[in-house]
PyMOL Python script that loads the backbone (N, CA, C, O; Angstrom):
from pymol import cmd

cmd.read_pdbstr("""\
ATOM      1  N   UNK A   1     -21.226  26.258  27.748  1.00  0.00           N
ATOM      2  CA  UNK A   1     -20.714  26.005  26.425  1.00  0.00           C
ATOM      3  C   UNK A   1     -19.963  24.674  26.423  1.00  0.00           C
ATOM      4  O   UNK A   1     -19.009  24.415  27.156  1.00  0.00           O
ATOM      5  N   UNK A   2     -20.499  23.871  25.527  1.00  0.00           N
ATOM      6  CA  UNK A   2     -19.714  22.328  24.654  1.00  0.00           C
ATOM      7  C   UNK A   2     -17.782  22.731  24.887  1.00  0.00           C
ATOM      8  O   UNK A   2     -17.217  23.779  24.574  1.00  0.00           O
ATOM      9  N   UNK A   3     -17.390  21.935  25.295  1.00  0.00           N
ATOM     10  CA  UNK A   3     -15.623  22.009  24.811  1.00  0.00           C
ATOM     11  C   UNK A   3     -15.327  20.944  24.029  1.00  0.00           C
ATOM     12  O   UNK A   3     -15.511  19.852  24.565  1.00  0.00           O
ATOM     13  N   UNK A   4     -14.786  20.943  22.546  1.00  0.00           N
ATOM     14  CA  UNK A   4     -14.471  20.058  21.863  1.00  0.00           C
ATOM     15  C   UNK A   4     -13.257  20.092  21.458  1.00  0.00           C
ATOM     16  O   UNK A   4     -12.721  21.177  21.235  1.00  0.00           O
ATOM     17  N   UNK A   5     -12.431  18.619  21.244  1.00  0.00           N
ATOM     18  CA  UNK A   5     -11.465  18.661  21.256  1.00  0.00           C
ATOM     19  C   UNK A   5     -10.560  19.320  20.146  1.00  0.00           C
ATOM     20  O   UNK A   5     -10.981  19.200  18.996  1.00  0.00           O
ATOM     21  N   UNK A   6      -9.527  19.913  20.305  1.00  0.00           N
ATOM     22  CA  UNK A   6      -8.870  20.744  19.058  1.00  0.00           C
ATOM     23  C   UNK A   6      -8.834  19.865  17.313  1.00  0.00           C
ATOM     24  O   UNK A   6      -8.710  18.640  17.331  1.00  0.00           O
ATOM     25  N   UNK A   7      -8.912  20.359  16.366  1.00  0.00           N
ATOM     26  CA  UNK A   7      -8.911  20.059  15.178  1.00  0.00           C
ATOM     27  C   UNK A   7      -7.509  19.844  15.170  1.00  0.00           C
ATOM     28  O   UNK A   7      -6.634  20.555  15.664  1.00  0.00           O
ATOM     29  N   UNK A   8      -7.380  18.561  14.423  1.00  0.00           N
ATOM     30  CA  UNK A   8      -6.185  17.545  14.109  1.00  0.00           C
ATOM     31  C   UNK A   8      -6.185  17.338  12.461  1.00  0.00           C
ATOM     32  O   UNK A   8      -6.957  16.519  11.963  1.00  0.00           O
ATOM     33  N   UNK A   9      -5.343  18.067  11.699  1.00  0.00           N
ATOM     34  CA  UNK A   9      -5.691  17.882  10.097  1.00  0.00           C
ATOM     35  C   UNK A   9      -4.574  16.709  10.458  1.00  0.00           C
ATOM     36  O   UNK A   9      -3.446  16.989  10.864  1.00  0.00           O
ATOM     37  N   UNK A  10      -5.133  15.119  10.214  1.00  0.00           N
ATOM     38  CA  UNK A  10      -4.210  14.310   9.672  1.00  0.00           C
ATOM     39  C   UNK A  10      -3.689  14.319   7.995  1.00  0.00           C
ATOM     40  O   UNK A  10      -4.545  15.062   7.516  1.00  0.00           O
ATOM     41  N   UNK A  11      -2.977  14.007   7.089  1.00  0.00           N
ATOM     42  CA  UNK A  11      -2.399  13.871   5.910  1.00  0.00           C
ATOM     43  C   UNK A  11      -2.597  12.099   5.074  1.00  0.00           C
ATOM     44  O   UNK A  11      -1.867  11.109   5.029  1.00  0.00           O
ATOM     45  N   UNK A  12      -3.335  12.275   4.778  1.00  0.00           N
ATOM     46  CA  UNK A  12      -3.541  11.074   4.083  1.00  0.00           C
ATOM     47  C   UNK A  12      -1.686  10.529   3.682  1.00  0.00           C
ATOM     48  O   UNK A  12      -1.405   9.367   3.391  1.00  0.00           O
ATOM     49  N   UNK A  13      -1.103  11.169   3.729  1.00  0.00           N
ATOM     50  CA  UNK A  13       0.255  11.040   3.120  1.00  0.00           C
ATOM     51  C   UNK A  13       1.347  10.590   4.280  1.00  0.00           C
ATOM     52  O   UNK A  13       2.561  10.726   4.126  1.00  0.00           O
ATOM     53  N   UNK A  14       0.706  10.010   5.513  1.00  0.00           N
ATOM     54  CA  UNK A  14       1.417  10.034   6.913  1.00  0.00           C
ATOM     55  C   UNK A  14       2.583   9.324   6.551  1.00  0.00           C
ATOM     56  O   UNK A  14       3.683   9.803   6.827  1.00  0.00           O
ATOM     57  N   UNK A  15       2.458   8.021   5.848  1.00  0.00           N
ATOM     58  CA  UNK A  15       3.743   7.141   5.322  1.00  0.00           C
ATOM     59  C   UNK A  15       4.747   7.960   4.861  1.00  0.00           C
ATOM     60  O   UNK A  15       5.958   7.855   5.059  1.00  0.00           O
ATOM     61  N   UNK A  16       4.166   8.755   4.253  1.00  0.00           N
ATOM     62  CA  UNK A  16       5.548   9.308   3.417  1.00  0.00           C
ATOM     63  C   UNK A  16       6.814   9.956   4.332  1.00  0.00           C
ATOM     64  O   UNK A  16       7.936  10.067   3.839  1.00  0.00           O
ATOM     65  N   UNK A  17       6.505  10.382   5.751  1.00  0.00           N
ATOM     66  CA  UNK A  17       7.085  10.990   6.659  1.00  0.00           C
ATOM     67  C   UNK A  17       7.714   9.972   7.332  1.00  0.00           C
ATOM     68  O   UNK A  17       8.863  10.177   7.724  1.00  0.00           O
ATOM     69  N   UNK A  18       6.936   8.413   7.641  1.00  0.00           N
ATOM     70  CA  UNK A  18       6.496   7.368   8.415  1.00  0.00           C
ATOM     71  C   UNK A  18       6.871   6.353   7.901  1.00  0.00           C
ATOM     72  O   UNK A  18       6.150   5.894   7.015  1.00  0.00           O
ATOM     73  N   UNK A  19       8.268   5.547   8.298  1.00  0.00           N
ATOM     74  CA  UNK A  19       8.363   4.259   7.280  1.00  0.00           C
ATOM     75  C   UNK A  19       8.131   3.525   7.777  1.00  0.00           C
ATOM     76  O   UNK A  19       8.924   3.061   8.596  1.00  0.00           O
ATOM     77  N   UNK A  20       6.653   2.881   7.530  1.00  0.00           N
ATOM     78  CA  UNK A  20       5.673   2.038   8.623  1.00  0.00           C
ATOM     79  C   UNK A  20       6.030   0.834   8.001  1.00  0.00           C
ATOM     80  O   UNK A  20       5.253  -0.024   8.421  1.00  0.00           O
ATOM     81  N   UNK A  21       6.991   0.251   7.042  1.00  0.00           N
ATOM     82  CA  UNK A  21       7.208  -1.206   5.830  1.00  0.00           C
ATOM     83  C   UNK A  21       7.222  -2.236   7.470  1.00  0.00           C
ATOM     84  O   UNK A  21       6.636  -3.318   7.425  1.00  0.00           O
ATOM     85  N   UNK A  22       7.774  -1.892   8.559  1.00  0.00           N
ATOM     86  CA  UNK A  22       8.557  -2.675   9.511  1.00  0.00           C
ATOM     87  C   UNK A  22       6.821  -3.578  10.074  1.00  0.00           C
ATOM     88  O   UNK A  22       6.739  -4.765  10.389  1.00  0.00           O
ATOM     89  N   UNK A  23       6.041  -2.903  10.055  1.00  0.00           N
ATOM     90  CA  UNK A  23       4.884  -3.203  11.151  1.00  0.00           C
ATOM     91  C   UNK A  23       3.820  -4.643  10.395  1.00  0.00           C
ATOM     92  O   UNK A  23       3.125  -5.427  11.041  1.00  0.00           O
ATOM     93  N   UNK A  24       3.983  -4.614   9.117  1.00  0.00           N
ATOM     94  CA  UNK A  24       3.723  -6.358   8.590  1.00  0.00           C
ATOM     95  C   UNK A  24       4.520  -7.405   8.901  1.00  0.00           C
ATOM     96  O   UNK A  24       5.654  -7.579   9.346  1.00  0.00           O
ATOM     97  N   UNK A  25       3.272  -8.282   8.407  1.00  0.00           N
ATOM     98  CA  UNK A  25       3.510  -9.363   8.615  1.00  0.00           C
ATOM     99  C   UNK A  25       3.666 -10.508   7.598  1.00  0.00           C
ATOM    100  O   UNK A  25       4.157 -11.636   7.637  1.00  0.00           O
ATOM    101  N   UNK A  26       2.899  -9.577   6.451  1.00  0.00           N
ATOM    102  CA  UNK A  26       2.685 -10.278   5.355  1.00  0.00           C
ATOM    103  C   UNK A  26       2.742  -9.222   4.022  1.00  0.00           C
ATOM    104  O   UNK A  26       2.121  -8.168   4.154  1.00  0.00           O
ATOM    105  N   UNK A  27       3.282  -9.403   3.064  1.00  0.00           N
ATOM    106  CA  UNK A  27       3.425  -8.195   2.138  1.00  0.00           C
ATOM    107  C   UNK A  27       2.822  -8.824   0.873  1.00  0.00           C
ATOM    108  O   UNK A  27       2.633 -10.021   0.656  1.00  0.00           O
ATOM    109  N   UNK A  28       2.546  -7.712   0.039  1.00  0.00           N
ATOM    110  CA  UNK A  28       1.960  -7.540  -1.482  1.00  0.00           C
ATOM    111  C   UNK A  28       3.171  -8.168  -2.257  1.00  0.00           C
ATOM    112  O   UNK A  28       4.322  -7.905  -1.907  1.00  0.00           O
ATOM    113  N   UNK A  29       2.891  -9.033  -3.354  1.00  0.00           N
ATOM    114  CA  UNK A  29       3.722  -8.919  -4.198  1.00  0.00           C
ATOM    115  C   UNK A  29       3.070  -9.284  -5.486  1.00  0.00           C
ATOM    116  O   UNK A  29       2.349 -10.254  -5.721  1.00  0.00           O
ATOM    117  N   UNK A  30       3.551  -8.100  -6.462  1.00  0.00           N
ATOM    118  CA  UNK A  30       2.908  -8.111  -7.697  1.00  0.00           C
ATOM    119  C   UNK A  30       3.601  -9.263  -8.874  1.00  0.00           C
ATOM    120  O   UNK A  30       4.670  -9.868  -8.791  1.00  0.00           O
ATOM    121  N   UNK A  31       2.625  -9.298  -9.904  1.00  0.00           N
ATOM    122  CA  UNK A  31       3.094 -10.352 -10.946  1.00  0.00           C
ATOM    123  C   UNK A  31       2.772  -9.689 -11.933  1.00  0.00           C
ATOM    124  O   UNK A  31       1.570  -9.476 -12.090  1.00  0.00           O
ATOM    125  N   UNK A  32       3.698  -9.174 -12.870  1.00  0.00           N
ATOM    126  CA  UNK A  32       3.296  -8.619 -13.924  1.00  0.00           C
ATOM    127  C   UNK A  32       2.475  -9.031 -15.117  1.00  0.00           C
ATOM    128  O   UNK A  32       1.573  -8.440 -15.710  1.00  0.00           O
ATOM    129  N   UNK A  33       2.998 -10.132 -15.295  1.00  0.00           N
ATOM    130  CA  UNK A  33       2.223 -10.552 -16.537  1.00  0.00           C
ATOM    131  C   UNK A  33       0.590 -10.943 -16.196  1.00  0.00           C
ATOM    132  O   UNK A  33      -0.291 -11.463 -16.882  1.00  0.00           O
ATOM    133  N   UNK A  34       0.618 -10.603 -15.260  1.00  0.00           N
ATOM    134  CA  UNK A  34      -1.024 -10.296 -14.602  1.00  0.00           C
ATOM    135  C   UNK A  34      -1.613  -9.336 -14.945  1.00  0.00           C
ATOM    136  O   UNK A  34      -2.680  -9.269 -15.554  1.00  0.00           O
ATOM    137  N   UNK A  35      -0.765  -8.305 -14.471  1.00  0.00           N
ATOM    138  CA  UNK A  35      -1.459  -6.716 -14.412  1.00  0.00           C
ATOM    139  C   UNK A  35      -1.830  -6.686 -16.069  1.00  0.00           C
ATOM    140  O   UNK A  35      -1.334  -7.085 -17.123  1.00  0.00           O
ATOM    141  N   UNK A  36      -2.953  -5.996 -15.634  1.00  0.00           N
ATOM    142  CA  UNK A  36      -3.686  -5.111 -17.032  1.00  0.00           C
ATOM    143  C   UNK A  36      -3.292  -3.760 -16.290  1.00  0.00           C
ATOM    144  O   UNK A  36      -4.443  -3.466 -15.970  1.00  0.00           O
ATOM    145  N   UNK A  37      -2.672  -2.916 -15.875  1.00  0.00           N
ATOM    146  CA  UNK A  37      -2.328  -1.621 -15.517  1.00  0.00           C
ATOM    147  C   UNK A  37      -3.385  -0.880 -15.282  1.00  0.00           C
ATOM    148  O   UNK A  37      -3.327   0.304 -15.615  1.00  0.00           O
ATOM    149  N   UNK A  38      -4.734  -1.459 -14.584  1.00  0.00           N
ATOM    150  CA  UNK A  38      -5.971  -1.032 -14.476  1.00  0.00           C
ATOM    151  C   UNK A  38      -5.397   0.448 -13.467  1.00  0.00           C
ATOM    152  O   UNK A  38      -5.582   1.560 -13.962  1.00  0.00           O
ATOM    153  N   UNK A  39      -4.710   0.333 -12.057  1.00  0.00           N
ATOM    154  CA  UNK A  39      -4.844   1.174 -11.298  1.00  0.00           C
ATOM    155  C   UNK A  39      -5.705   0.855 -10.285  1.00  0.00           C
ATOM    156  O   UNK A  39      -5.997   1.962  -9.835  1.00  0.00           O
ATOM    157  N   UNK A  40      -6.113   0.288  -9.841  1.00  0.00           N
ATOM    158  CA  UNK A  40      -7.141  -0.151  -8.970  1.00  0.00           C
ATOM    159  C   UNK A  40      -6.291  -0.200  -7.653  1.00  0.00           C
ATOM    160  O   UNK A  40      -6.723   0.147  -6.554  1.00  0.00           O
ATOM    161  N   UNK A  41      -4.761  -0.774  -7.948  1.00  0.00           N
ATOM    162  CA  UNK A  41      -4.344  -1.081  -6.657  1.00  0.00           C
ATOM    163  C   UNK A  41      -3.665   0.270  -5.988  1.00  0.00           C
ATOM    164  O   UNK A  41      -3.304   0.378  -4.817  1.00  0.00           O
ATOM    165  N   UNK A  42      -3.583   1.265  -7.018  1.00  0.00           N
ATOM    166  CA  UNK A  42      -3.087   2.654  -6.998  1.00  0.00           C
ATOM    167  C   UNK A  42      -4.278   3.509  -5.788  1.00  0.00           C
ATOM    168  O   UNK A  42      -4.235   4.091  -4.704  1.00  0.00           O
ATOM    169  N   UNK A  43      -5.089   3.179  -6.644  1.00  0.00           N
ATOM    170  CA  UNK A  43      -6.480   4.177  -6.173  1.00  0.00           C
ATOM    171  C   UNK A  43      -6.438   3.481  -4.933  1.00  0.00           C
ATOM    172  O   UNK A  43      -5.658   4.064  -4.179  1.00  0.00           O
ATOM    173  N   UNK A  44      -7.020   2.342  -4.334  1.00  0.00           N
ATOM    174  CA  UNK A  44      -7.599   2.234  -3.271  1.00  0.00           C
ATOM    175  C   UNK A  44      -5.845   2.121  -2.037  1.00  0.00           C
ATOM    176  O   UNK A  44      -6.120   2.346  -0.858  1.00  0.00           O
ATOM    177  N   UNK A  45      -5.102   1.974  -2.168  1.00  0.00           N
ATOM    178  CA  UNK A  45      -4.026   1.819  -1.318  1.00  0.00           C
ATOM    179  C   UNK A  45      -4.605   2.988  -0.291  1.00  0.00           C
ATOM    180  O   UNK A  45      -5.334   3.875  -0.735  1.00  0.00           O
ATOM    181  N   UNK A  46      -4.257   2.936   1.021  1.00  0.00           N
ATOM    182  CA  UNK A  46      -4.420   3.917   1.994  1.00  0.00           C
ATOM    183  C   UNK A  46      -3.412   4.578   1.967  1.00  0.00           C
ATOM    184  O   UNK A  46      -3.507   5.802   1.874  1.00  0.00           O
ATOM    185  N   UNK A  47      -2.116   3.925   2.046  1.00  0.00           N
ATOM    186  CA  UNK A  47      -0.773   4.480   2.162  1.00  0.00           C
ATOM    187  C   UNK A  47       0.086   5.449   1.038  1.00  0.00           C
ATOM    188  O   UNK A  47       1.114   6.087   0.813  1.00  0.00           O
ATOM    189  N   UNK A  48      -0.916   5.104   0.659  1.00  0.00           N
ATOM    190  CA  UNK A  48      -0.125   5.909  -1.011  1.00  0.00           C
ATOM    191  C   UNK A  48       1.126   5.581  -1.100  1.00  0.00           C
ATOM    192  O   UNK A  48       2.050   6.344  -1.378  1.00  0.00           O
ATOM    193  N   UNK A  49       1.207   4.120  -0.802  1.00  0.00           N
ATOM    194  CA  UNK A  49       2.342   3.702  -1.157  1.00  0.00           C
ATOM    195  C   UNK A  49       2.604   2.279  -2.402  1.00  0.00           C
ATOM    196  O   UNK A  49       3.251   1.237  -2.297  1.00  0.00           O
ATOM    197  N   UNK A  50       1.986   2.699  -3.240  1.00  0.00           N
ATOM    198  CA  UNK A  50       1.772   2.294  -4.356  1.00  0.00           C
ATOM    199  C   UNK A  50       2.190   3.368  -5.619  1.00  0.00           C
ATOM    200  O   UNK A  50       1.506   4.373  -5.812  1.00  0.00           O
ATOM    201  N   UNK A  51       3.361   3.058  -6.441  1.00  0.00           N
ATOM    202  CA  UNK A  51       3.468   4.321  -7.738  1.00  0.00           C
ATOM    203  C   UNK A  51       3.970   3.335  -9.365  1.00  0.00           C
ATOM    204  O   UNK A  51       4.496   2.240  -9.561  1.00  0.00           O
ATOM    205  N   UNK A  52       3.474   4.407 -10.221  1.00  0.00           N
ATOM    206  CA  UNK A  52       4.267   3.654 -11.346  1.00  0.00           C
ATOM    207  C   UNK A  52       5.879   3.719 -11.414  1.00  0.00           C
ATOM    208  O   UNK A  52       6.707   4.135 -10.604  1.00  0.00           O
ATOM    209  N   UNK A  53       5.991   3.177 -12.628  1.00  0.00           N
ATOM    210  CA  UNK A  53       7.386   2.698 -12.846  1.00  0.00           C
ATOM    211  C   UNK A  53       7.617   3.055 -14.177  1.00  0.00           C
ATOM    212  O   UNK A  53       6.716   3.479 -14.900  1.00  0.00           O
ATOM    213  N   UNK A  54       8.459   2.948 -14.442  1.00  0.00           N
ATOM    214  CA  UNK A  54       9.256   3.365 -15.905  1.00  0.00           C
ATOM    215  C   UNK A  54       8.304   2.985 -16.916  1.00  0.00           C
ATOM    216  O   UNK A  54       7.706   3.732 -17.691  1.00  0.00           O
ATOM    217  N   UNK A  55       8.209   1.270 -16.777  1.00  0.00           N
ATOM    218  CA  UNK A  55       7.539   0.525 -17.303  1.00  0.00           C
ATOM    219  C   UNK A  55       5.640   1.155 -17.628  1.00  0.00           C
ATOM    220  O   UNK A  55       5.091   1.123 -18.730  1.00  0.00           O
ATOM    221  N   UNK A  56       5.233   1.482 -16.792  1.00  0.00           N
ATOM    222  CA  UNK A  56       4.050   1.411 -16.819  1.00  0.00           C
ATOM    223  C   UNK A  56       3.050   0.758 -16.024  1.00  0.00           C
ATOM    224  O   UNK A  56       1.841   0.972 -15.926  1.00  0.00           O
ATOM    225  N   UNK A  57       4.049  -0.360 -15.298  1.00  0.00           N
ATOM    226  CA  UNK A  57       3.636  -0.967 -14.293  1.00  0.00           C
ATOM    227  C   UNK A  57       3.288  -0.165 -12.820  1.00  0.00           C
ATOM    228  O   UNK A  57       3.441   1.057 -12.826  1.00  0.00           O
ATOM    229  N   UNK A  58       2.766  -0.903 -11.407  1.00  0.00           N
ATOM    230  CA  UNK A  58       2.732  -0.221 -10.752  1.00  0.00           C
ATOM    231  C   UNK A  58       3.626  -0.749  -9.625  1.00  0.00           C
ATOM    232  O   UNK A  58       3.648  -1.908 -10.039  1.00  0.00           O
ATOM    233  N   UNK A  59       4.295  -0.787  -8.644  1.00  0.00           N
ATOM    234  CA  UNK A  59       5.423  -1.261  -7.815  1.00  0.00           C
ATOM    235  C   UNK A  59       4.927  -0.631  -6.190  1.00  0.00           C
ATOM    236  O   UNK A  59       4.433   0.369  -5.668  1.00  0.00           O
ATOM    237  N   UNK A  60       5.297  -1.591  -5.956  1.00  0.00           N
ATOM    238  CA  UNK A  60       4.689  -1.320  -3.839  1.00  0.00           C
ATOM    239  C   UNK A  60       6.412  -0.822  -3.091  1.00  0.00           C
ATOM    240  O   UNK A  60       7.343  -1.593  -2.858  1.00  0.00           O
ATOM    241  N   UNK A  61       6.376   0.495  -2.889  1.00  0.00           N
ATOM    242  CA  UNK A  61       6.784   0.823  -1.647  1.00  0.00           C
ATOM    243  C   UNK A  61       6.831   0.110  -0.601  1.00  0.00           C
ATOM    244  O   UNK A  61       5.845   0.073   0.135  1.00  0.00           O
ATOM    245  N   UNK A  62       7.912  -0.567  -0.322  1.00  0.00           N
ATOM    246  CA  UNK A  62       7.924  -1.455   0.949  1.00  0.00           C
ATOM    247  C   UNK A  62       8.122  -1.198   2.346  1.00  0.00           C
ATOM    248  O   UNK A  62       7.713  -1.638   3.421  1.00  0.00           O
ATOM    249  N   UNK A  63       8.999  -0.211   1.867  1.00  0.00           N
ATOM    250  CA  UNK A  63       9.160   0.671   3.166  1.00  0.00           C
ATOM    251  C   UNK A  63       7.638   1.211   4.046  1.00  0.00           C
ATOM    252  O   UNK A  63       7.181   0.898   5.145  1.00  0.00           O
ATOM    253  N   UNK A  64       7.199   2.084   3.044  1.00  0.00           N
ATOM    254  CA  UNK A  64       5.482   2.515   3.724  1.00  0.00           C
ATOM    255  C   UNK A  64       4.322   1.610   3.889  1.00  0.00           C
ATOM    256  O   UNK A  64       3.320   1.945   4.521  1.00  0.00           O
ATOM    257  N   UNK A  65       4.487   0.300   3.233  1.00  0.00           N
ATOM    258  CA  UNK A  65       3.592  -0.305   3.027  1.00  0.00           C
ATOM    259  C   UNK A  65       3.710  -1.208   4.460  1.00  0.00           C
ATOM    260  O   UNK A  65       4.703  -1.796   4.886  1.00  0.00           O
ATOM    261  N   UNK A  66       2.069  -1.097   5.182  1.00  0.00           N
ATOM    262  CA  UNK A  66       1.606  -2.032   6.175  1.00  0.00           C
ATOM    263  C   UNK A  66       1.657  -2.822   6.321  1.00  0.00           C
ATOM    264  O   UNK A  66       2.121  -3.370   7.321  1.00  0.00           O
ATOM    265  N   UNK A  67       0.888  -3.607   4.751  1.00  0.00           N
ATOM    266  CA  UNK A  67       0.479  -5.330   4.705  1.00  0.00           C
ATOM    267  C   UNK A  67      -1.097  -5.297   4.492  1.00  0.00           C
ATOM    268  O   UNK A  67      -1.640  -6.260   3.950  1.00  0.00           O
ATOM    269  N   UNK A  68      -1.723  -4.365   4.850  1.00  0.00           N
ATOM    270  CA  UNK A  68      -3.716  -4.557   4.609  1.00  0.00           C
ATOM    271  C   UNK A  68      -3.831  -5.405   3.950  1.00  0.00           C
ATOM    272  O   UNK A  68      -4.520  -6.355   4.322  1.00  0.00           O
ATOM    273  N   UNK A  69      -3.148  -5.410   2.588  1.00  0.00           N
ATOM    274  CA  UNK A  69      -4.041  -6.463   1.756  1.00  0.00           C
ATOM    275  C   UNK A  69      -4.439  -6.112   1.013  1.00  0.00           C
ATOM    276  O   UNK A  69      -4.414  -6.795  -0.011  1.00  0.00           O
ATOM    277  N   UNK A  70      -5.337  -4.300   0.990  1.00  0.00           N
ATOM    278  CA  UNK A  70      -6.146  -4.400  -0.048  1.00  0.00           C
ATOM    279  C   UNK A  70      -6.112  -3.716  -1.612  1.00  0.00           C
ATOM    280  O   UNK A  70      -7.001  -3.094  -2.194  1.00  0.00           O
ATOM    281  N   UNK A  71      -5.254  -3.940  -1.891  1.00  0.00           N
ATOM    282  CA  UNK A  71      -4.562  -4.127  -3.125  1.00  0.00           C
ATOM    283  C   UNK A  71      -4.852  -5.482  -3.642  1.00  0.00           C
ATOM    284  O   UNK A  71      -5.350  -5.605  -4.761  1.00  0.00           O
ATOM    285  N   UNK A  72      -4.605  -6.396  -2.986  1.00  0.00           N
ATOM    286  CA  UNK A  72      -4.700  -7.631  -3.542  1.00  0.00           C
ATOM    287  C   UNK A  72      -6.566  -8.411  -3.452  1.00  0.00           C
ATOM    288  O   UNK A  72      -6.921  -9.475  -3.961  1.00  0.00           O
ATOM    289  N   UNK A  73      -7.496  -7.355  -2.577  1.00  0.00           N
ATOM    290  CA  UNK A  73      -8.274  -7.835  -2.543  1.00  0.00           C
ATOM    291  C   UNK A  73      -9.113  -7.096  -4.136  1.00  0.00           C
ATOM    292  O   UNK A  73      -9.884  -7.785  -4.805  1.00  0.00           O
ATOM    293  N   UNK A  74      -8.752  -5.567  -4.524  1.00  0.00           N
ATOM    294  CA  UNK A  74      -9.417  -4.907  -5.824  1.00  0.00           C
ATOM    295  C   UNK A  74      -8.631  -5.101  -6.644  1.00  0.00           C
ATOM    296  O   UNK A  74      -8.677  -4.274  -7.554  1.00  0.00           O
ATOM    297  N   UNK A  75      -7.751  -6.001  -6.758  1.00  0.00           N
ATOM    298  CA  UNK A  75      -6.792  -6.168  -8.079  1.00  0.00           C
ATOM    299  C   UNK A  75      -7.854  -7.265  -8.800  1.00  0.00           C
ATOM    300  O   UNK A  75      -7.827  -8.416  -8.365  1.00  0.00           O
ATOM    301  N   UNK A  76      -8.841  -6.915  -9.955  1.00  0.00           N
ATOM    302  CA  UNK A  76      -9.389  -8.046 -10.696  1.00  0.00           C
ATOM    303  C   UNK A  76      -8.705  -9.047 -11.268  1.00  0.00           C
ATOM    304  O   UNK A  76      -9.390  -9.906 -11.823  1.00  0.00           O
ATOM    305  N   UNK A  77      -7.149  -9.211 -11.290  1.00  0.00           N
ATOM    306  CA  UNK A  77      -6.919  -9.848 -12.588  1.00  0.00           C
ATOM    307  C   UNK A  77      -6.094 -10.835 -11.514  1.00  0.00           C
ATOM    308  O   UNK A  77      -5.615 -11.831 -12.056  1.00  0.00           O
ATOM    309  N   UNK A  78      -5.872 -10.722 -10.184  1.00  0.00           N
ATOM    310  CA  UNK A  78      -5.401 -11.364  -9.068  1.00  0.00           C
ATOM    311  C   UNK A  78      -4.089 -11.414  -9.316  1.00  0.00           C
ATOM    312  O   UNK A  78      -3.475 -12.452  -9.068  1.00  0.00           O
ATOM    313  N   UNK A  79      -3.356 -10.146  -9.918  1.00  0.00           N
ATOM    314  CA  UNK A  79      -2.268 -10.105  -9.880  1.00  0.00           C
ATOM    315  C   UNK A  79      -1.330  -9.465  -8.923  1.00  0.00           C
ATOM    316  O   UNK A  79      -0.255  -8.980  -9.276  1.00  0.00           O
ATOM    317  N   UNK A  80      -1.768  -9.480  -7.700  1.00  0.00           N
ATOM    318  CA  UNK A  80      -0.881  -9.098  -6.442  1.00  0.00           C
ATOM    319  C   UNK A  80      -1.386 -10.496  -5.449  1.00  0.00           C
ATOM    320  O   UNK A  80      -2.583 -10.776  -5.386  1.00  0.00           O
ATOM    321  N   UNK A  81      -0.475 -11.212  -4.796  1.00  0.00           N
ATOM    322  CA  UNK A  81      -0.641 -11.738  -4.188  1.00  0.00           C
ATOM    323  C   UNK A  81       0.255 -11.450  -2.135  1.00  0.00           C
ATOM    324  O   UNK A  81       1.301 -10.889  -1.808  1.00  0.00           O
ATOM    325  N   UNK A  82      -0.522 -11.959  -1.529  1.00  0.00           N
ATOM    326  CA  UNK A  82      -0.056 -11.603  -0.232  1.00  0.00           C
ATOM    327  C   UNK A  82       0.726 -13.197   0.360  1.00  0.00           C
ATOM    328  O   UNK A  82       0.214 -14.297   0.570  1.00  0.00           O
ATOM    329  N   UNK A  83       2.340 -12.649   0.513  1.00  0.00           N
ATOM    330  CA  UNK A  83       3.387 -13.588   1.070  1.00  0.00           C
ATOM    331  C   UNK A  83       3.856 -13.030   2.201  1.00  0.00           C
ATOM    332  O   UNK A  83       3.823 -11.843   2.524  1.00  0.00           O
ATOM    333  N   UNK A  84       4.396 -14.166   2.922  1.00  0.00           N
ATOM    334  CA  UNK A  84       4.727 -13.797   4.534  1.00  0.00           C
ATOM    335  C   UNK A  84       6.041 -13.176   4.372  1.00  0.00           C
ATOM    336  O   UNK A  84       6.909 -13.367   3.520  1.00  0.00           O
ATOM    337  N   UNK A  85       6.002 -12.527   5.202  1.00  0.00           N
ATOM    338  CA  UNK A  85       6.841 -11.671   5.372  1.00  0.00           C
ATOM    339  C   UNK A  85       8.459 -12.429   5.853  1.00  0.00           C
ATOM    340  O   UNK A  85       8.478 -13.321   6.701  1.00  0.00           O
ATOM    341  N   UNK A  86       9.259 -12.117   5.435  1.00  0.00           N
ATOM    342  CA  UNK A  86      10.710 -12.355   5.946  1.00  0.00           C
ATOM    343  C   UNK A  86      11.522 -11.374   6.740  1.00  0.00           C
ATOM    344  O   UNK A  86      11.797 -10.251   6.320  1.00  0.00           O
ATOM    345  N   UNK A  87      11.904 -11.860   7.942  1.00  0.00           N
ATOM    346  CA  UNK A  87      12.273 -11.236   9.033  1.00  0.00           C
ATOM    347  C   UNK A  87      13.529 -11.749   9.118  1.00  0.00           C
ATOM    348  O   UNK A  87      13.386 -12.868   9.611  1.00  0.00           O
ATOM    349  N   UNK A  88      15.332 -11.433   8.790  1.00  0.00           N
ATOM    350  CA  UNK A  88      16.154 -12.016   8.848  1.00  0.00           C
ATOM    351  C   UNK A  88      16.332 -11.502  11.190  1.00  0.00           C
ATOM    352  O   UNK A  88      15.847 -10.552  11.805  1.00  0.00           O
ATOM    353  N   UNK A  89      17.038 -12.449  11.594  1.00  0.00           N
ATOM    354  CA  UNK A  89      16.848 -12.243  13.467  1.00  0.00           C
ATOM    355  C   UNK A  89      18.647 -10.828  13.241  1.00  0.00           C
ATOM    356  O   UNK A  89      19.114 -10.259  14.228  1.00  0.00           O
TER     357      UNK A  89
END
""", "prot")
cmd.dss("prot")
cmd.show_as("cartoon", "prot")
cmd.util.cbc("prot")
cmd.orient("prot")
């Protein structure tokens, strides 16, 4: 008989436990008068660290957020752009 390794349910939601903000290098930053509030950068985020705001807008979790990028790569209206990160020593 095959031995396979034990079932591991990961949580799409690992950030939320995990304040991974430290491990970029380069972060998202949105421009509002860009956004059409499509959601695009909502949906595809891995981290689910993307939510709305009072406003209607959508705002990046910095804390959970990696740096991928790809928010800024399905945002049509190119209203997230990727800036280097600031590291005070």
């Amino acid at each position: 008989m095959e031995e396979h390794a034990p079932y591991i349910a990961v949580s799409h939601l690992s950030t939320v436990h995990n304040k991974t903000g430290d491990w970029r290098a380069e972060k998202p930053v949105m421009n509002r008068t860009k956004c059409n509030k499509c959601s695009l950068c909502w949906t595809y985020c891995p981290e689910t660290c993307i939510e709305l705001d009072t406003d209607g807008y959508y705002r990046i979790l910095y804390e959970y957020c990696k740096g991928c990028g790809i928010c800024v790569e399905v945002c049509p209206r190119k209203a997230i752009t990727m800036e280097m990160e600031y590291k005070p020593d």
